[in-house]
MARDO-976549 format. One record per residue (C-alpha): residue number from 0; x, y, z; chain. Coordinates in steps of 0.2 Angstrom, whole numbers, plus 5000, padded with zeros to 4 digits. Each point is the difference from the previous one (the first is absolute). Layout:
// MARDO-976549
SITE|NUM|X|Y|Z|A
...
// end
This chain:
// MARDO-976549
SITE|0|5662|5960|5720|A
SITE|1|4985|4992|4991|A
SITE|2|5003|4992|4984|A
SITE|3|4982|4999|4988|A
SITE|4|4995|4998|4984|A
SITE|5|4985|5009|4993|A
SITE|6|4991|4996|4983|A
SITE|7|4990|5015|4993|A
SITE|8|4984|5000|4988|A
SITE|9|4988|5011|4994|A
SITE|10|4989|5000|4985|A
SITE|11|4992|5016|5002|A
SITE|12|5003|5022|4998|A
SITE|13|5015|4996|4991|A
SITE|14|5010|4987|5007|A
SITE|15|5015|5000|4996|A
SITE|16|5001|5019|5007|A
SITE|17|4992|4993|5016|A
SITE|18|5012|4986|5002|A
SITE|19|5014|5015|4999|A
SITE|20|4993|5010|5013|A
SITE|21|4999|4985|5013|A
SITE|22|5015|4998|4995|A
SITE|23|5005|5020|5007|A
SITE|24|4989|4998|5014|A
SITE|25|5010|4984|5007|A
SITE|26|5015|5008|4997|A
SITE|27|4996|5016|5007|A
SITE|28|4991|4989|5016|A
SITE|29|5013|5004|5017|A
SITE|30|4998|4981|5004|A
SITE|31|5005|4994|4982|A
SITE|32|5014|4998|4988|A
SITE|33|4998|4994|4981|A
SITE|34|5014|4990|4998|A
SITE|35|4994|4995|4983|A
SITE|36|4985|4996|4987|A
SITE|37|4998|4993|4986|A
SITE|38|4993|5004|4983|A
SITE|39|4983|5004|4995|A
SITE|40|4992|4985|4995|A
SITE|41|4981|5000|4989|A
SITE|42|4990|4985|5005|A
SITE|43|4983|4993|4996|A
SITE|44|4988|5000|5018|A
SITE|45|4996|4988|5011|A
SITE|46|4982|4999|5001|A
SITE|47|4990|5009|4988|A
SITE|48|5006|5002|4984|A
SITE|49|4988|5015|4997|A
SITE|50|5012|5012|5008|A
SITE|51|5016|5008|4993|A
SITE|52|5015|4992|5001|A
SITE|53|5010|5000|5014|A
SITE|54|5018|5009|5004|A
SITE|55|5010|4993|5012|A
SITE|56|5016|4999|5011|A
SITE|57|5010|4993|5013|A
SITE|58|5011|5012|5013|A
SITE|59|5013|4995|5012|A
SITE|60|4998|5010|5015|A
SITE|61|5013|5002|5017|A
SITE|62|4986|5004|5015|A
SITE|63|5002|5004|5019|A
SITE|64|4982|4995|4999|A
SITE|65|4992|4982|5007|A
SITE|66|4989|4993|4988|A
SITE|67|4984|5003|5005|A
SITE|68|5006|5018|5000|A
SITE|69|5006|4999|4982|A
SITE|70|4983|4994|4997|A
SITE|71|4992|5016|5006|A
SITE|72|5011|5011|4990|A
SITE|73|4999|4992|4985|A
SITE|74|4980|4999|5002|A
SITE|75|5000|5020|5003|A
SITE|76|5010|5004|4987|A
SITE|77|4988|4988|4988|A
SITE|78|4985|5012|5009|A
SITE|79|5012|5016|4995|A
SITE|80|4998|4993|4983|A
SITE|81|4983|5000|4998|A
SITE|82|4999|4981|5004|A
SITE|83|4981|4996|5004|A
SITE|84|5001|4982|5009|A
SITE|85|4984|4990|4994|A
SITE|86|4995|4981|5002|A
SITE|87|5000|4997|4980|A
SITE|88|5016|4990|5000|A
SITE|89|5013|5004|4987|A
SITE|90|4993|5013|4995|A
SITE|91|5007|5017|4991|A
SITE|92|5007|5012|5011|A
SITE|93|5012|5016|5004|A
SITE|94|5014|4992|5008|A
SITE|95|5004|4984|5009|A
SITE|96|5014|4998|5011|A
SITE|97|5003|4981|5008|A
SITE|98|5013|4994|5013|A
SITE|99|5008|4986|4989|A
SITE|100|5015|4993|5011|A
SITE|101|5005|5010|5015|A
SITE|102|5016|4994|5007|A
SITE|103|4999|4981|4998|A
SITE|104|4984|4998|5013|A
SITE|105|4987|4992|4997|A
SITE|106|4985|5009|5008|A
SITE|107|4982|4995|5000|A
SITE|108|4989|5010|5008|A
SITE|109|4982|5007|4997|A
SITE|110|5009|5015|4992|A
SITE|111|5016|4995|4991|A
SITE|112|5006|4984|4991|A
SITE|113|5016|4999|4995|A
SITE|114|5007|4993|4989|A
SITE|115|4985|5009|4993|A
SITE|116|4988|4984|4992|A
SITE|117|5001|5005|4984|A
SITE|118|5018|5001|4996|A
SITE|119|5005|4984|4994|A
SITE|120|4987|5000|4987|A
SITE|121|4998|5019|4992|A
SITE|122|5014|5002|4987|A
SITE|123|4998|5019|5002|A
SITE|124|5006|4998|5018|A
SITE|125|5015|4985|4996|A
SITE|126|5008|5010|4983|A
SITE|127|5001|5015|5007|A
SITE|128|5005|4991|5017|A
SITE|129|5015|4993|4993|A
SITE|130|5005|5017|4991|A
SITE|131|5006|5007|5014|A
SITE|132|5004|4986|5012|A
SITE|133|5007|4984|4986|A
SITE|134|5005|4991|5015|A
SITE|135|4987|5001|5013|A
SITE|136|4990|4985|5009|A
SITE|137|4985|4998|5010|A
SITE|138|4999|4997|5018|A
SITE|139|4995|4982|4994|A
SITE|140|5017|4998|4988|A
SITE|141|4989|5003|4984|A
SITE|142|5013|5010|4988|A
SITE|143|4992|5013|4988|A
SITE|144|5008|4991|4985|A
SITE|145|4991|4985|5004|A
SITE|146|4985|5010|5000|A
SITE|147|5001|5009|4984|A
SITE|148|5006|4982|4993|A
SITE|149|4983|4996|5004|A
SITE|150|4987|5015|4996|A
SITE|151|4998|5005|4981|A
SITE|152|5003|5019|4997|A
SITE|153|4981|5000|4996|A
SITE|154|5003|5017|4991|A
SITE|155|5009|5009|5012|A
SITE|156|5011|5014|4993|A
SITE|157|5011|5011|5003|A
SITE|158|4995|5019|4998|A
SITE|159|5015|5010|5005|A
// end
C-alpha cells in the first residue's frame, strides 16, 4: 500500500461544497482510502487577486495505485468537477487536486513532481499539512514545523 498526501483547492461554484464532494469521491474511489483531512482552510490566491478567495485542504490517502496512476484519478475526478484546464496560471477554478508527497519518493517526470514544487512555500498546503500529520518530513529531511517556522500565515484561516 501507497501512502500520499493530496492538497485540495478550489475558488469557484461553491468551494467549500466542492472540496466536500472530492472528498466523497476519494473515499468512495475502489483504489483509495481517506485516512484523514484536515480542516477547511480560506486563503488569499496565488496569482491574480481578481478572483475569489480560495478554499483549501490537504487529505491523506492509503492507495494500491502507482503514482502516475494517482495522477490520472485525481485529474478525472478534477474533470468530474467541472475543472476546465487552461494555460492562465493560478488561476480560479472548480477543483484542484495535487500529489504533494507520495510515499517518500521523490519523482520527477514530465507528469508528476513530487514533493510537489510548491509545498515548501504555500502556507495553505504547510498549516494544513501539519494538521493532520505534526510529525511528518520530507524525502529531503525538511520537518513541517520548520516550514511553518518559516512561512507567515498570510491570512489563511480556518473555516470549519
Amino acid at each position: 500500500m501507497n501512502t500520499a498526501y493530496i492538497g485540495l483547492g478550489a475558488n469557484l461554484s461553491e468551494p467549500m461544497t466542492q472540496l466536500q464532494r472530492a472528498l466523497t469521491v476519494l473515499a468512495s474511489h475502489p483504489a483509495l482510502s481517506v485516512i484523514h483531512h484536515s480542516s477547511l482552510y480560506g486563503s488569499k490566491p496565488m496569482g491574480p487577486q481578481d478572483q475569489p478567495d480560495y478554499v483549501n485542504a490537504v487529505a491523506k490517502l492509503e492507495t494500491s495505485l502507482a503514482a502516475e496512476a494517482l495522477l490520472d484519478v485525481l485529474q478525472q475526478i478534477e474533470l468530474e468537477h467541472g475543472r476546465v484546464r487552461k494555460s492562465e496560471r493560478w488561476g480560479p477554478r472548480t477543483l484542484d487536486l495535487d500529489i504533494l508527497l507520495f510515499n517518500e519518493e521523490i519523482i520527477a517526470s514530465e507528469r508528476l513532481v513530487v514533493p510537489h514544487y510548491g509545498l515548501t512555500k504555500r502556507e495553505f498546503v504547510v498549516y494544513p499539512l501539519l494538521e493532520i500529520a505534526p510529525t511528518l518530513k520530507l524525502p529531503d529531511g525538511t520537518t513541517l514545523e520548520s516550514l511553518a517556522e518559516q512561512l507567515p500565515l498570510n491570512g489563511l484561516t480556518i473555516l470549519n
